[in-house]
C-alpha positions in Angstrom: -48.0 -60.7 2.1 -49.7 -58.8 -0.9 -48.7 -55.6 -2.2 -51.6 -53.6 -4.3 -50.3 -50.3 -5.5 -49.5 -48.5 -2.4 -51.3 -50.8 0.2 -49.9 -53.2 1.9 -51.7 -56.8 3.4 -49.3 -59.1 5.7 -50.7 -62.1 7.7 -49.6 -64.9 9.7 -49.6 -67.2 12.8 -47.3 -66.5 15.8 -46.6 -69.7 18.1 -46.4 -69.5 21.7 -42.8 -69.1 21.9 -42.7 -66.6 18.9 -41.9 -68.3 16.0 -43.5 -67.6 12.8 -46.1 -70.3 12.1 -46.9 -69.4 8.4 -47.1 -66.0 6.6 -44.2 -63.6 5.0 -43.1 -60.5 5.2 -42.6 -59.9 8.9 -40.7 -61.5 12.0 -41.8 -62.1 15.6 -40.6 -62.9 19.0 -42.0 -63.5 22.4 -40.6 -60.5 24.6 -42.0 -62.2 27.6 -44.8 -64.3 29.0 -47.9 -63.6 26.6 -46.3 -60.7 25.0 -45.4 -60.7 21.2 -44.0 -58.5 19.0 -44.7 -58.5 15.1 -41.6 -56.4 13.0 -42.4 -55.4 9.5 -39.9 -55.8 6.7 -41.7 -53.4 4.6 -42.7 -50.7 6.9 -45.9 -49.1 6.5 -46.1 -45.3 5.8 -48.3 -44.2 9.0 -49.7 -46.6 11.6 -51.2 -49.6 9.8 -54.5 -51.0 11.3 -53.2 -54.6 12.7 -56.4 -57.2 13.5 -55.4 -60.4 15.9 -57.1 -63.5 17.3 -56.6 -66.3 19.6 -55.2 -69.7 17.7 -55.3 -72.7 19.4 -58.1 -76.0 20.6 -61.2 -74.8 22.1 -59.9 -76.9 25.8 -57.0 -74.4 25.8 -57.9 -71.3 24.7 -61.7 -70.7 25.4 -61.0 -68.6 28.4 -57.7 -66.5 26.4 -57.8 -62.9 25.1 -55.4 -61.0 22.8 -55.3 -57.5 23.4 -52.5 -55.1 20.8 -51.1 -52.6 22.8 -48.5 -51.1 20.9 -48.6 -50.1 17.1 -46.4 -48.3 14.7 -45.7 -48.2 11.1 -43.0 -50.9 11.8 -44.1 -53.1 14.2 -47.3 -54.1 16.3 -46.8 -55.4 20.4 -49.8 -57.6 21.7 -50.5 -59.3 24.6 -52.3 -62.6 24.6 -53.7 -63.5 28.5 -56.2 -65.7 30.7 -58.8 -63.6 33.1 -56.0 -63.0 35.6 -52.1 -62.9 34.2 -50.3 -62.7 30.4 -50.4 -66.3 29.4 -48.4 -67.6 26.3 -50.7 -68.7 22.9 -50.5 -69.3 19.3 -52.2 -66.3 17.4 -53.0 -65.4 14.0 -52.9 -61.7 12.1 -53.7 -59.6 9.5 -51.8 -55.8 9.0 -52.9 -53.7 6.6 -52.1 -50.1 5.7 -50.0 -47.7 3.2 -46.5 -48.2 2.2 
């Protein structure tokens, strides 16, 4: 997490059951099957601009997507999935926005 005036940068790895990885400055749990959510400590002023990817070995996630389908100045919801159902997966993340 890096604080730079009034902007605000928080990153991190989510595992597939919704522990942190790595990273500060936020928390995250596994609502259900593929579906994370990403809580804040330091909220963001308006809705921050949260970018996500896949984390894992080629062999298990080639064919997995991550899709953020919720966001607000306090948290972010995503959904990581295969071609057909939600599907639990490591991810990584960066936030950034106002404070």
């Amino acid at each position: 997490m890096a604080i730079v005036g009034k902007h605000q940068h928080i990153y991190g790895g989510v595992a597939p059951n919704g522990l942190v990885l790595f990273g500060e400055g936020f928390t995250s749990y596994k609502i259900k099957d593929g579906t994370y959510i990403v809580e804040f400590n330091q909220h963001f002023s308006s809705v921050p601009a949260p970018v996500c990817t896949i984390n894992g070995p080629e062999w298990k996630t080639f064919n997995l997507s991550i899709s953020i389908v919720d966001v607000a100045p306090y948290h972010f919801v995503c959904v990581t999935s295969s071609p057909d159902r939600p599907m639990n997966c490591a991810f990584t993340f960066l936030v950034f926005g106002n404070i």
